[in-house]
Structure formats: structure tokens, C-alpha cells
Backbone of each chain as ProteinMPNN parsed JSONL, in Angstrom:
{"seq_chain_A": "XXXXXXXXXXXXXXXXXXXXXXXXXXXXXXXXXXXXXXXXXXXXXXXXXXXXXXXXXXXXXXXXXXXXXXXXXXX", "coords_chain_A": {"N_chain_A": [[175.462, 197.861, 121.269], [173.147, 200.772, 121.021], [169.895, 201.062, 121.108], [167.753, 202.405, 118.678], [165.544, 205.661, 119.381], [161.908, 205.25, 119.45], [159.725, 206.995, 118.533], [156.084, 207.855, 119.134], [153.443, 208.97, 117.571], [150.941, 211.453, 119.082], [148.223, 211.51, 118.923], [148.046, 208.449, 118.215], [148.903, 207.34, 120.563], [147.781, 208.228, 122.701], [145.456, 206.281, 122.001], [146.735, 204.203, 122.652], [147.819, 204.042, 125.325], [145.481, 203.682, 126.212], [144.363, 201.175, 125.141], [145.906, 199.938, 126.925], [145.455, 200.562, 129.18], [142.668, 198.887, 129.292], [143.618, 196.702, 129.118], [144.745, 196.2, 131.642], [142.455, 196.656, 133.288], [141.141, 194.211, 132.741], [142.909, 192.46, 133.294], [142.896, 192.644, 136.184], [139.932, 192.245, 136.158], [140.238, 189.461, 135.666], [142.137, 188.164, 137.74], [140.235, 188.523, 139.943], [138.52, 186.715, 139.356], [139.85, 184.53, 139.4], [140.632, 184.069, 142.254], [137.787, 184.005, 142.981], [137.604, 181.752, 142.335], [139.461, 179.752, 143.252], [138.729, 179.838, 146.283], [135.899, 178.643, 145.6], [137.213, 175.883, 145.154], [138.422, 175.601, 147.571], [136.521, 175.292, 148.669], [135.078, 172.827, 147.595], [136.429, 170.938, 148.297], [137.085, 171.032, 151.291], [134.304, 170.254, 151.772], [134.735, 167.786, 150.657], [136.613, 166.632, 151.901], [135.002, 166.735, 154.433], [132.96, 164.253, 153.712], [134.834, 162.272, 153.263], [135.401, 161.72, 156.111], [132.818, 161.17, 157.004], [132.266, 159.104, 155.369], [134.169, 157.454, 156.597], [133.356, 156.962, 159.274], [130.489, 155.849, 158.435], [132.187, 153.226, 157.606], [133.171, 152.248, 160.1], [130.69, 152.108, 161.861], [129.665, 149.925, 160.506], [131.281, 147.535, 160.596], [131.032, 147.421, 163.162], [128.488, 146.157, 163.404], [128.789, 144.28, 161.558], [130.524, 142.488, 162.891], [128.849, 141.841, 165.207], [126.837, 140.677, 163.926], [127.753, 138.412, 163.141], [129.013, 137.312, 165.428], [127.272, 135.739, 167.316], [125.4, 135.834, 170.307], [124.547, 132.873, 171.277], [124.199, 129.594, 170.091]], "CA_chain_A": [[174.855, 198.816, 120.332], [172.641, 201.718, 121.683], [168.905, 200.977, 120.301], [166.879, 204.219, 118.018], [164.051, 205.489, 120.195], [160.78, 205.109, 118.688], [158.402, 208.246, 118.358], [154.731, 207.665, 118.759], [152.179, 209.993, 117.36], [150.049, 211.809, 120.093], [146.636, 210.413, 118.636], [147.906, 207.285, 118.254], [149.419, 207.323, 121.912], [146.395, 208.014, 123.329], [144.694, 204.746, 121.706], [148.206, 203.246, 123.166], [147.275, 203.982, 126.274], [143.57, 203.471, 126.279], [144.615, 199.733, 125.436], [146.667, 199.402, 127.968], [144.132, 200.59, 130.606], [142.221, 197.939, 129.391], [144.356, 195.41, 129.402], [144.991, 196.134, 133.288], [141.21, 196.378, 134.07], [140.715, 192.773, 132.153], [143.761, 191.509, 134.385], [142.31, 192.912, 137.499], [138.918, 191.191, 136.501], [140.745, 187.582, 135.849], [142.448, 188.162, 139.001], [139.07, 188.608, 140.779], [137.963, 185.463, 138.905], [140.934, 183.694, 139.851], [139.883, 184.262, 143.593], [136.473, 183.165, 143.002], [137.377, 179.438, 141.371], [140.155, 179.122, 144.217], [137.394, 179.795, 146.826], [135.386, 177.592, 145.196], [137.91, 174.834, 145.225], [138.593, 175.467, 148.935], [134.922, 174.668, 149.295], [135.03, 171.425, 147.37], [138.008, 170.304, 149.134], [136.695, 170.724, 152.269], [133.57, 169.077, 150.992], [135.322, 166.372, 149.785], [137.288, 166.244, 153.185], [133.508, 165.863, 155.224], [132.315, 163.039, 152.742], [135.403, 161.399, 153.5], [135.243, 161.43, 157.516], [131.57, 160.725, 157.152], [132.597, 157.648, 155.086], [135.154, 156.376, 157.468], [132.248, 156.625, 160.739], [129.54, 154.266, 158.428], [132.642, 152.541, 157.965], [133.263, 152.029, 161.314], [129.634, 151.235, 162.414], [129.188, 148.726, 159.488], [132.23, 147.064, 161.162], [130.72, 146.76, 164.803], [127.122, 145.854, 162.857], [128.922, 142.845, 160.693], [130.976, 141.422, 163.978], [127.8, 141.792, 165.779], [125.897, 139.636, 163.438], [128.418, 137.133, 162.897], [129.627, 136.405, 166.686], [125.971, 135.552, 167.91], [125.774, 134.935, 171.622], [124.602, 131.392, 171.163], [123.866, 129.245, 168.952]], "C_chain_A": [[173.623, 199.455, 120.977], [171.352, 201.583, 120.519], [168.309, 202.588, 120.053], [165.828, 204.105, 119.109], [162.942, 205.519, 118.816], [160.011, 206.156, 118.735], [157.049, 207.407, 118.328], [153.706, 208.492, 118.29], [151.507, 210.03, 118.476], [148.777, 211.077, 119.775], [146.974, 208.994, 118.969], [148.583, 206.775, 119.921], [148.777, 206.917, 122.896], [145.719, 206.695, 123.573], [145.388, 203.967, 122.345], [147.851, 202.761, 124.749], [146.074, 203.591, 127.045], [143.682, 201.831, 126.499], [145.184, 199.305, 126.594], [145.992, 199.746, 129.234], [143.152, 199.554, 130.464], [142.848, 196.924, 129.473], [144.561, 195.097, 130.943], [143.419, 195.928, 133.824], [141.177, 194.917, 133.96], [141.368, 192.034, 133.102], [143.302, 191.655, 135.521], [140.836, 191.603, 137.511], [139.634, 190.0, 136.781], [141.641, 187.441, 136.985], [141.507, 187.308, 140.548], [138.609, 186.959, 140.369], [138.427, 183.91, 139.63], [140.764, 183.23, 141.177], [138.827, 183.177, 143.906], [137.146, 181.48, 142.783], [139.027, 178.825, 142.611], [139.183, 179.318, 145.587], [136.5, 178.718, 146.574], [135.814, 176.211, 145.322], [138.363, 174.822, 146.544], [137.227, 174.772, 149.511], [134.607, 173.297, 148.684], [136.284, 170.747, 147.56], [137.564, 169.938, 150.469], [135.242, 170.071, 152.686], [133.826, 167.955, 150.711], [135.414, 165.467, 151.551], [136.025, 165.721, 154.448], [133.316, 164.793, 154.774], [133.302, 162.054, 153.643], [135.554, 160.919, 154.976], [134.017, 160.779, 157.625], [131.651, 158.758, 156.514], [133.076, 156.925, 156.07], [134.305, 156.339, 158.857], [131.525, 155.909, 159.97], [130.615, 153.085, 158.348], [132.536, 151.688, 159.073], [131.614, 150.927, 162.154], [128.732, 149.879, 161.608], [129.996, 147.652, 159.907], [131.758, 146.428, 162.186], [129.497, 145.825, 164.035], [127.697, 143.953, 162.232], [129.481, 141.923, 162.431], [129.777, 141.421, 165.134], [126.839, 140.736, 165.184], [126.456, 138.2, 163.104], [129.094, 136.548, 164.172], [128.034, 136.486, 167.806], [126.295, 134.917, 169.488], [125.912, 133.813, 172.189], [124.554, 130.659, 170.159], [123.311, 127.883, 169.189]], "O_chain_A": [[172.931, 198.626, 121.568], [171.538, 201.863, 119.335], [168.344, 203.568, 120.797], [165.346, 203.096, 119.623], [163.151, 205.739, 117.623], [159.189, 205.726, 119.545], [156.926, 206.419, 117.604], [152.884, 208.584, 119.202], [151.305, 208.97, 119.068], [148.409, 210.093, 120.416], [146.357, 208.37, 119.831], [148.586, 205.565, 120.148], [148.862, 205.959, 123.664], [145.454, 206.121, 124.63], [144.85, 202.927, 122.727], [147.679, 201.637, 125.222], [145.883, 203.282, 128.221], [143.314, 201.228, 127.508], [144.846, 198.264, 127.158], [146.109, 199.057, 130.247], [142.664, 199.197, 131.537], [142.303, 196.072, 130.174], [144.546, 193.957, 131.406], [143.189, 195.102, 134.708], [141.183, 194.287, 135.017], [140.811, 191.136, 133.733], [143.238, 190.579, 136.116], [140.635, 190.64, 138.251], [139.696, 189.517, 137.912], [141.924, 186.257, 137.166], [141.687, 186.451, 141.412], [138.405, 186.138, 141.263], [137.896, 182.892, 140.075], [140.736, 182.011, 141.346], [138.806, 182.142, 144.572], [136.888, 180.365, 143.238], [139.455, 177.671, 142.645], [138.909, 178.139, 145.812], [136.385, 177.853, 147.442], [134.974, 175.346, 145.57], [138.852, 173.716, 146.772], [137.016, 174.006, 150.452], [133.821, 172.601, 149.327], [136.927, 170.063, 146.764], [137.601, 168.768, 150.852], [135.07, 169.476, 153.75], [132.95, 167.112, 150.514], [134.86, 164.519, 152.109], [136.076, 164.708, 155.145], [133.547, 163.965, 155.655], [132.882, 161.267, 154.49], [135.832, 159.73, 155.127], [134.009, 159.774, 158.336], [131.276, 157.695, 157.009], [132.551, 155.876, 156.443], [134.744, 155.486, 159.629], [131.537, 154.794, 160.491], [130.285, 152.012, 158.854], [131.949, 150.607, 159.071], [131.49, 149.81, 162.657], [127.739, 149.211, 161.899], [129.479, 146.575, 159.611], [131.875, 145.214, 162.35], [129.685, 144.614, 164.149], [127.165, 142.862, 162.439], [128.884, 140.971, 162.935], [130.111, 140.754, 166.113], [126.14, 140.023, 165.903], [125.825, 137.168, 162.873], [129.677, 135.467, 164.105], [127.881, 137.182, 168.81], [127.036, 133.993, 169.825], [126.702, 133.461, 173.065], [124.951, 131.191, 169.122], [122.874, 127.223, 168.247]]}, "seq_chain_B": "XXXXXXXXXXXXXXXXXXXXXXXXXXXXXXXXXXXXXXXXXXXXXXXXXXXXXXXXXXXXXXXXXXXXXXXXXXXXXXXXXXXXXXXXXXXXXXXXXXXXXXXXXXXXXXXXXXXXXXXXXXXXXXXXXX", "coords_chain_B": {"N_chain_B": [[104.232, 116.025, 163.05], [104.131, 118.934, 163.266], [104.93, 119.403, 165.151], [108.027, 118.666, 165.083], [108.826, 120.695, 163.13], [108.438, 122.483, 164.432], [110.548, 122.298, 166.337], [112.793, 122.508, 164.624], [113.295, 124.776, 164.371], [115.479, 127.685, 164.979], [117.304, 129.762, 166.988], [119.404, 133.049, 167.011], [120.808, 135.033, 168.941], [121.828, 138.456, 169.691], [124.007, 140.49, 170.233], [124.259, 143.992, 172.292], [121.707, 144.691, 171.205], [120.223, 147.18, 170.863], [122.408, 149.327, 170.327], [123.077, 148.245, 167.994], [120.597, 148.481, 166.558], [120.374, 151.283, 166.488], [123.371, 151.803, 165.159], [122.516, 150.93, 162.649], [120.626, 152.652, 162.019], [121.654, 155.078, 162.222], [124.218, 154.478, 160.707], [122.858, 155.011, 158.069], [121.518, 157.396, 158.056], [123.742, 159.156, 157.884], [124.396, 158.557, 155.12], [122.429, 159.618, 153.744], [122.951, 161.968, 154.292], [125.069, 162.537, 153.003], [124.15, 162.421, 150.1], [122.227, 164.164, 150.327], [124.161, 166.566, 150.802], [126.284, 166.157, 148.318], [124.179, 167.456, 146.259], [124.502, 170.381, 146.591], [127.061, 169.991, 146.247], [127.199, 169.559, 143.762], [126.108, 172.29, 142.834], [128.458, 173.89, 143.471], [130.339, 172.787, 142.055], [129.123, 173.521, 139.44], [129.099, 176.492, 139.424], [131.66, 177.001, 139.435], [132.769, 175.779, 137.167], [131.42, 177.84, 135.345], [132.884, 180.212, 136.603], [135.608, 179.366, 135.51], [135.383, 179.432, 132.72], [134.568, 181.969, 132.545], [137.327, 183.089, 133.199], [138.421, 182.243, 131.354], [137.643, 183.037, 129.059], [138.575, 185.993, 129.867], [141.261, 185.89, 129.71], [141.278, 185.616, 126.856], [140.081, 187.687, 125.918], [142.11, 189.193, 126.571], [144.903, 188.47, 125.636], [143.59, 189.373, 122.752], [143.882, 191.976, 122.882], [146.112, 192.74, 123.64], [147.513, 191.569, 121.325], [146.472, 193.873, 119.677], [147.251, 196.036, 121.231], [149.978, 195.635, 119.931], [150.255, 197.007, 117.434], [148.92, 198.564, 117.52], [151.6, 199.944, 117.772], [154.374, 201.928, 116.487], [155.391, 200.194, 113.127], [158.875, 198.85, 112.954], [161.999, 199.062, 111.858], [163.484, 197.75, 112.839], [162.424, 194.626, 113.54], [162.201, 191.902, 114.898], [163.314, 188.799, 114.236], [161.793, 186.488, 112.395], [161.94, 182.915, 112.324], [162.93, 180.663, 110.034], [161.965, 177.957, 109.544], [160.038, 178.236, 111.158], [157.117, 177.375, 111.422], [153.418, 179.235, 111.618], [150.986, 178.055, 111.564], [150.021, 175.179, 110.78], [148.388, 173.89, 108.016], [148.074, 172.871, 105.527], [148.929, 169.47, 104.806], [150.385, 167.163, 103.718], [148.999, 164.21, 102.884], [149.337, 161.245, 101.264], [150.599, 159.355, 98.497], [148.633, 158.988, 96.131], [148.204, 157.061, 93.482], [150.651, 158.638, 92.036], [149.573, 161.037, 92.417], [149.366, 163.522, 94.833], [147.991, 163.636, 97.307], [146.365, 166.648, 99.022], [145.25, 167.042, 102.509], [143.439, 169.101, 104.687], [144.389, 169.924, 107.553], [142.199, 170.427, 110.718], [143.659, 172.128, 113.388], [143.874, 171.862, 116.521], [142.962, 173.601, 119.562], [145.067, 173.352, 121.354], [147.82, 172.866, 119.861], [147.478, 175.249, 118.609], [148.231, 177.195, 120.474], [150.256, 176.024, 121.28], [151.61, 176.363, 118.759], [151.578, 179.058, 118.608], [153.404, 179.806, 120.78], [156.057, 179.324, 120.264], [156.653, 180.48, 118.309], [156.916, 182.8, 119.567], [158.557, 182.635, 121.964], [160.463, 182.151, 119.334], [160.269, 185.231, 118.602], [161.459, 186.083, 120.794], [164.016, 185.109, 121.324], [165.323, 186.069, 119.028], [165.471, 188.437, 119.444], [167.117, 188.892, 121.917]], "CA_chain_B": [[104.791, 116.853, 162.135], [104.368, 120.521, 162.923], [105.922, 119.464, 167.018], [109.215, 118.614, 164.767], [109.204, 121.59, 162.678], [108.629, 123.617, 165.796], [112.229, 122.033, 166.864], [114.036, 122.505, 164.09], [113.509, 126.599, 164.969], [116.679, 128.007, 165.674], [117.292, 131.903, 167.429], [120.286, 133.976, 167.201], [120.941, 135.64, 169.837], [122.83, 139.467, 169.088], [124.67, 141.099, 171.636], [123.387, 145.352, 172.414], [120.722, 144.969, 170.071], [119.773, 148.517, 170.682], [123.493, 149.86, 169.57], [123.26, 147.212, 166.603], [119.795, 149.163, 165.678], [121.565, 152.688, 166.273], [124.369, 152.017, 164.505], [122.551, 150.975, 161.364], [120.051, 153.913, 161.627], [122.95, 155.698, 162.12], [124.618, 154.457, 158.698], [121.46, 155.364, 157.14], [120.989, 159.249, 158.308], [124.815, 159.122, 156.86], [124.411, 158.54, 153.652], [121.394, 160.417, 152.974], [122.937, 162.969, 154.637], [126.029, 162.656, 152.297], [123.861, 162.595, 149.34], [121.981, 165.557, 150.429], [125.626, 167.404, 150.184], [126.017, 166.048, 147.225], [123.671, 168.591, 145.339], [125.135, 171.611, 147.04], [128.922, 170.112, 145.628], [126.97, 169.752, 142.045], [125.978, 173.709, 142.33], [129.544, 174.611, 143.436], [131.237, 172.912, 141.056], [128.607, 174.386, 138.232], [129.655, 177.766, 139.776], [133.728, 177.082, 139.589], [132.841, 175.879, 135.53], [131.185, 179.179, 135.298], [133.996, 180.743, 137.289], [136.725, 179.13, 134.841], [134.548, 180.013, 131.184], [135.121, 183.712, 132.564], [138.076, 183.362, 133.28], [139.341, 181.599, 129.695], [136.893, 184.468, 128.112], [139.237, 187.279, 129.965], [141.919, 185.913, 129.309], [141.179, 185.597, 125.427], [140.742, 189.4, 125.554], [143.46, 190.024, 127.004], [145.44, 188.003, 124.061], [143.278, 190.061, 121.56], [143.777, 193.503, 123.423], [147.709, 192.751, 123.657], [147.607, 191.99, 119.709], [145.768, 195.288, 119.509], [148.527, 197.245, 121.362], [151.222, 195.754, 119.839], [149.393, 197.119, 116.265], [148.733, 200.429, 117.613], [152.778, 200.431, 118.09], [155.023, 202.155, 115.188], [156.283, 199.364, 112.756], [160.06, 199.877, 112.716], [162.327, 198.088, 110.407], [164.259, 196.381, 113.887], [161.564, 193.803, 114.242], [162.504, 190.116, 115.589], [163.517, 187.992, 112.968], [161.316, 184.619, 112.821], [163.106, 181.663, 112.071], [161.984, 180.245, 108.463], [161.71, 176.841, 110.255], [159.007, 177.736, 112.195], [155.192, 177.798, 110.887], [152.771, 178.972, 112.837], [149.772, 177.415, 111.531], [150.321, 174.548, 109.451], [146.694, 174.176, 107.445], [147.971, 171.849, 105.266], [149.542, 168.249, 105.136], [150.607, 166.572, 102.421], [148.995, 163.013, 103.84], [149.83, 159.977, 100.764], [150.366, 159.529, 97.854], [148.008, 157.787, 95.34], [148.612, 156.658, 91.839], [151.417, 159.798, 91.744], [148.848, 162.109, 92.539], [149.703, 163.741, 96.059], [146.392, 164.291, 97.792], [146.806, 167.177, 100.108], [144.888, 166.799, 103.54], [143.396, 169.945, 105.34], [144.297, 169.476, 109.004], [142.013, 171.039, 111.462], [144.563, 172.946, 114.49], [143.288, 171.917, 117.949], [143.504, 174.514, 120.047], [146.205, 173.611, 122.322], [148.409, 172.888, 118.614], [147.613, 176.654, 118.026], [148.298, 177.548, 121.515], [151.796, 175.151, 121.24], [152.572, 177.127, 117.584], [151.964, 180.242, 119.103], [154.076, 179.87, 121.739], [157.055, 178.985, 119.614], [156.772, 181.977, 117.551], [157.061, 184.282, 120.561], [159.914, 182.093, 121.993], [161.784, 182.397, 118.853], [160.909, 186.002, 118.869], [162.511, 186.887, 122.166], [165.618, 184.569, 121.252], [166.341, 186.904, 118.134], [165.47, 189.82, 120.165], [168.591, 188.835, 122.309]], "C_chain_B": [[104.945, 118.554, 162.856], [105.387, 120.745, 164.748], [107.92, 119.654, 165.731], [109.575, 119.897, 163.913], [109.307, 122.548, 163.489], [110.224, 123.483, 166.343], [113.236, 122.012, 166.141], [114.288, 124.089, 163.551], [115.118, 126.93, 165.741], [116.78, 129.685, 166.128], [118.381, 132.302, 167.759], [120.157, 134.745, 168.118], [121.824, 137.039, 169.246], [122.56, 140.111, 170.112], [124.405, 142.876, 171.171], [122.478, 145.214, 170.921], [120.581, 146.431, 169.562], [120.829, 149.277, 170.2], [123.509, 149.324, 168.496], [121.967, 148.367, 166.101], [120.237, 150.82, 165.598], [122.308, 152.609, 165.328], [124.077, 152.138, 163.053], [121.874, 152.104, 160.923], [121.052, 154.95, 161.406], [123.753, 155.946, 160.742], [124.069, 155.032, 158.02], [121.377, 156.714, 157.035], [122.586, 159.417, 157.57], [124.974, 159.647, 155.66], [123.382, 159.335, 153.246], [121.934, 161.481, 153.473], [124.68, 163.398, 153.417], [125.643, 163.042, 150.393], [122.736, 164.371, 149.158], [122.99, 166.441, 150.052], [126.073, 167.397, 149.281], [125.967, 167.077, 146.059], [124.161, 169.915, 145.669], [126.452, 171.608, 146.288], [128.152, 170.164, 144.217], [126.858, 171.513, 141.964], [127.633, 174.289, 142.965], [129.926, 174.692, 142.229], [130.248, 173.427, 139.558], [129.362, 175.797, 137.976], [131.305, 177.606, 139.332], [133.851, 176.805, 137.897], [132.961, 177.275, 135.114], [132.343, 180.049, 135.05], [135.382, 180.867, 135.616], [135.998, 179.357, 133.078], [134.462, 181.3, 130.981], [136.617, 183.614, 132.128], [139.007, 182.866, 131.56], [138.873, 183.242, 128.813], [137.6, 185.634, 128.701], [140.417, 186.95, 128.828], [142.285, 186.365, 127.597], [141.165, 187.194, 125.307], [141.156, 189.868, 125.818], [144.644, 189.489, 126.224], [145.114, 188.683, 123.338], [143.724, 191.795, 121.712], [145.652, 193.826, 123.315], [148.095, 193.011, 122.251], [147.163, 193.496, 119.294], [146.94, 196.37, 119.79], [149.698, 197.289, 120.492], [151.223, 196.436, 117.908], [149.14, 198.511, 116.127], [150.211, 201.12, 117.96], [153.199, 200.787, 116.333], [155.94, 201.091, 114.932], [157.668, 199.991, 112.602], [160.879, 198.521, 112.004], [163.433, 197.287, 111.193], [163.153, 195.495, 114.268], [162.512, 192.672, 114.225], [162.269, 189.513, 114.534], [162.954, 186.589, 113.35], [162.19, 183.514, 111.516], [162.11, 181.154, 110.819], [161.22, 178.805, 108.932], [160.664, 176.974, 110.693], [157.473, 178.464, 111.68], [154.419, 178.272, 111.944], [151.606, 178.612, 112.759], [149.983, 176.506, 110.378], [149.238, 173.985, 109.222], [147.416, 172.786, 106.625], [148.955, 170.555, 104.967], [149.63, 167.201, 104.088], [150.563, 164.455, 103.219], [149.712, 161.722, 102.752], [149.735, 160.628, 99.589], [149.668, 158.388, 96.522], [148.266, 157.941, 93.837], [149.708, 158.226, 91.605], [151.159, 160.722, 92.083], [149.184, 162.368, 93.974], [148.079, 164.213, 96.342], [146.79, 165.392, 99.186], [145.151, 167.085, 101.071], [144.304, 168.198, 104.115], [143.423, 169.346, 106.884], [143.66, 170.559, 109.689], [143.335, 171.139, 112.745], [143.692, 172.092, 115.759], [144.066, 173.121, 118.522], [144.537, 174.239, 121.084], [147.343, 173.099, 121.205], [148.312, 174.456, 118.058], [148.191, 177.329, 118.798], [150.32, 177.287, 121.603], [152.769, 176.123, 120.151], [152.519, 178.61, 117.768], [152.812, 180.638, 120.004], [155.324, 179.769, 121.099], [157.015, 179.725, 119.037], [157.513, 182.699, 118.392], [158.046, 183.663, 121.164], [161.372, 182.82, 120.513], [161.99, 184.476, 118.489], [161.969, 186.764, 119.567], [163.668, 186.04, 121.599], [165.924, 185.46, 120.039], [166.155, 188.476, 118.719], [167.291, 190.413, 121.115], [168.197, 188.461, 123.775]], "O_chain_B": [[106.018, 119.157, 162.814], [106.074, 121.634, 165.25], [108.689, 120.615, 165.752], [110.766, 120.199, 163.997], [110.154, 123.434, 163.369], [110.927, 124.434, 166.686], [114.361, 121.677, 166.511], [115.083, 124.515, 162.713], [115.63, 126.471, 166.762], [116.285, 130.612, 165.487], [118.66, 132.023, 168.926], [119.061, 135.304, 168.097], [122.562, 136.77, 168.298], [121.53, 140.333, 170.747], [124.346, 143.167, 169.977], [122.76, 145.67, 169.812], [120.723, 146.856, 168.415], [120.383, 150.158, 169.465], [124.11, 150.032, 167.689], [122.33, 149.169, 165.24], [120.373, 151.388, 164.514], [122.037, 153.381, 164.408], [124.69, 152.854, 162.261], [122.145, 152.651, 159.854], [121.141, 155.582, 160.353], [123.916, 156.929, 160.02], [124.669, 155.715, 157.19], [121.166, 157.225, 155.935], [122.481, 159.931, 156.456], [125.454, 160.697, 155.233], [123.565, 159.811, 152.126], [121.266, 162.418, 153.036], [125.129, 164.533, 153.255], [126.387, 163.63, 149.607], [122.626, 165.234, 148.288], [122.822, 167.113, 149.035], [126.496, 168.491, 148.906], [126.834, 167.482, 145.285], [124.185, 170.647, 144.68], [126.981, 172.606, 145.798], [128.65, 170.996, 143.458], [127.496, 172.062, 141.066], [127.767, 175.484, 142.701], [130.003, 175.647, 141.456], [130.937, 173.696, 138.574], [129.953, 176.201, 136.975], [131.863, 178.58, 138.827], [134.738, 177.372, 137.259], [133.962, 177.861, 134.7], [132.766, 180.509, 133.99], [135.819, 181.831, 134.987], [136.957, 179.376, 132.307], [134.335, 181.874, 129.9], [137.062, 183.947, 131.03], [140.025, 183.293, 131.016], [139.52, 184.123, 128.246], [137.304, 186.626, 128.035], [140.574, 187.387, 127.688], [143.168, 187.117, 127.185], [142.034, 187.85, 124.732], [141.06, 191.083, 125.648], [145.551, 190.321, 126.202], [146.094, 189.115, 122.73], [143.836, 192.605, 120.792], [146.229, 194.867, 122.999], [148.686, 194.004, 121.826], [147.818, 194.089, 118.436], [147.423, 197.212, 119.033], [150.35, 198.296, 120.215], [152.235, 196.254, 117.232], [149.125, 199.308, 115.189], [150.329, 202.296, 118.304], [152.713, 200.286, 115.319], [156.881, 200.777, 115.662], [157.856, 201.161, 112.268], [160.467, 197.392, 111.737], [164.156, 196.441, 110.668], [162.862, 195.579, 115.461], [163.522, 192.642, 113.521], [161.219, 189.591, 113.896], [163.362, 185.799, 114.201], [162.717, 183.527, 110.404], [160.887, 181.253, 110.728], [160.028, 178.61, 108.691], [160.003, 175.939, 110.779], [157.009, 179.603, 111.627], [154.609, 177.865, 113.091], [150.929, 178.738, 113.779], [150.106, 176.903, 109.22], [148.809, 173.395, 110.214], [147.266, 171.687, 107.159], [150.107, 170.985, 104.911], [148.68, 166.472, 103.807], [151.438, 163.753, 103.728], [150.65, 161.127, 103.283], [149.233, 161.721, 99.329], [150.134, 157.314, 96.142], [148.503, 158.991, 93.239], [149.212, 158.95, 90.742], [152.035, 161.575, 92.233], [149.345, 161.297, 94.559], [147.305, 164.927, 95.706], [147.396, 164.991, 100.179], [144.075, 167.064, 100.471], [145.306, 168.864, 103.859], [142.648, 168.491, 107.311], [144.179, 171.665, 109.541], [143.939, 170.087, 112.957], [142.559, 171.784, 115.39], [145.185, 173.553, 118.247], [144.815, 175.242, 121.742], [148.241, 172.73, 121.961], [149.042, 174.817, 117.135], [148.841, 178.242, 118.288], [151.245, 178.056, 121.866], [153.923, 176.524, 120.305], [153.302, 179.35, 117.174], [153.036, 181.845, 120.095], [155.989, 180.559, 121.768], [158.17, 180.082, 119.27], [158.601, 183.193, 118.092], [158.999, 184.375, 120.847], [162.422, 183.46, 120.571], [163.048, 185.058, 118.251], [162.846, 187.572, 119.261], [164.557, 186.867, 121.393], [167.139, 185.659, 120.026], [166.759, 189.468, 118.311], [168.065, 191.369, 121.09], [169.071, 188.275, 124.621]]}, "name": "protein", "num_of_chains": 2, "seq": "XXXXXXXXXXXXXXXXXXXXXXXXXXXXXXXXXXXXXXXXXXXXXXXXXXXXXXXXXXXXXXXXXXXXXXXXXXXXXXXXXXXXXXXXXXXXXXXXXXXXXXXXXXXXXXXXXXXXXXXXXXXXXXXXXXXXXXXXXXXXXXXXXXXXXXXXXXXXXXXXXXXXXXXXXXXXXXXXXXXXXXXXXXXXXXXXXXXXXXXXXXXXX"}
């Protein structure tokens, strides 16, 4: 079945349109936004990812430090 | 007395001392240097809240701006038939009943329950759409 077209009034067309240019700017912003807070999350990722190397070197020298204090040369 | 307490002195010996005191200074500049970074990750992630309190606030007017268009369209008498079944805000709740008397309940919505019954609307629109 072959749908009726719809007529719009010119005035109200206009407004039709008007919305719908905003609606695209708004998406453009939350786009831009979108950007930002993945950016952001690249930077506390790779943040994260330092912490965690930095952890695993005091690791490491808390390691030599304990078998250092517990295999004393003499006794 | 103080000859025998002198002999019952004992001395550890620890092998590279000077890497043993490195290593722990070492630890030390570490962690303060981890907590320094720290405050820099607290002002990101402030910023990425920020970030995401825009981004909910576009979105929302871009939900209200959509309702808007679809408002500034001519009603026509083929609209999408909603299913009787399906509420889209159910306010209230018929919780017990005491001495016969039904006490009805107002239920506050959470918003992801408004979010859930809005979504099911517009589902069953498009399914009677075709």
C-alpha cells in the first residue's frame, strides 16, 4: 500500500527546519564532547599504566631490600 | 657486668649497603612521586565528570528538541498504534491491602525505569509502524 504524502505549511516548515539545525549543531557539540571524555580517558589510562610500572620497580627494590636484610653476611 | 653485656652485642653484617640505601631512597622518591600524580589524575578525572554532565545535558536537548520536531510535524490520522499493554509511566501501584481498604502507593520512576518505559513505547511504535 502506497503511503498519502504529508503537506507541511511554509511557516511551520521553516520552524521544521530551524529544529532540525539545531538538533545537528547539539549533535556536533556532543560529538565534540565525546572526544574530550575519550581523551581524557586515554590520559587516565595511561596514567594508570605509569602508576602501575612505577609499582612493579618499588616492587622490585623492596624485594632485593627484604633478601638483603634477611641473608646477613654473618652472623 | 657491663664486660658481659658488651658480649652479648651482636652485628649484622648487610651485603652493598650503599645499593640497600639507594634502593630504599629509591622506593621513597617513588611513591611520593606517585602521589604527586595522583592530584593531576584527581583534576582529570574532575574534568572527564565535567566532560560527561555536558555531555548527558546535550544529549537531554537533543531528546527535548526531537520531541519538539516531531510536534512541529502535521498530526495525521496514520499514527503508530501503541499497544494498550504498555504504560509508559506507571505513577501508581496498588501496594496491599488493609482491612479491605486498598491503599494505593505513589511510586517515584527512577530515571533509568523512565528511560526503560520510554524505550518500549518507541519499540512498540516502530513494530506497528511495520
Amino acid at each position: 500500500m502506497e503511503e498519502a504524502s504529508v503537506f507541511v505549511k511554509i511557516d511551520e516548515y521553516k520552524g521544521v527546519l530551524g529544529i532540525a539545525g539545531m538538533i545537528k549543531n547539539k549533535l556536533e557539540e556532543a560529538k565534540k564532547t565525546l572526544g574530550k571524555i575519550n581523551d581524557l580517558k586515554s590520559e587516565e589510562d595511561s596514567e594508570l599504566e605509569s602508576w602501575s610500572n612505577t609499582l612493579n620497580d618499588i616492587e622490585k627494590k623492596i624485594e632485593f631490600i627484604d633478601k638483603a636484610l634477611f641473608k646477613p653476611e654473618t652472623l | 657486668m657491663i664486660k658481659k653485656e658488651k658480649e652479648n652485642i651482636y652485628f649484622v653484617g648487610l651485603e652493598e649497603p650503599s645499593r640497600l640505601r639507594k634502593s630504599l631512597l629509591e622506593s621513597t622518591r617513588d611513591v611520593v612521586d606517585i602521589l604527586k600524580k595522583f592530584e593531576g589524575f584527581k583534576s582529570i578525572r574532575n574534568q572527564k565528570t565535567n566532560e560527561i554532565e555536558k555531555l548527558k545535558s546535550d544529549l537531554r536537548e537533543i531528546s527535548k528538541l526531537i520531541v519538539k520536531l516531531k510536534s512541529e510535524l502535521p498530526k495525521t490520522k496514520i499514527s503508530a498504534k501503541v499497544h494498550g499493554d504498555t504504560k509508559l509511566f506507571k505513577r501508581k501501584q496498588v501496594a496491599e491491602k488493609e482491612g479491605g481498604k486498598e491503599i494505593v502507593k505513589k511510586v517515584e520512576m527512577t530515571e533509568l525505569d523512565k528511560l526503560d518505559a520510554e524505550l518500549s513505547a518507541i519499540e512498540n511504535k516502530l513494530k506497528s509502524l511495520g
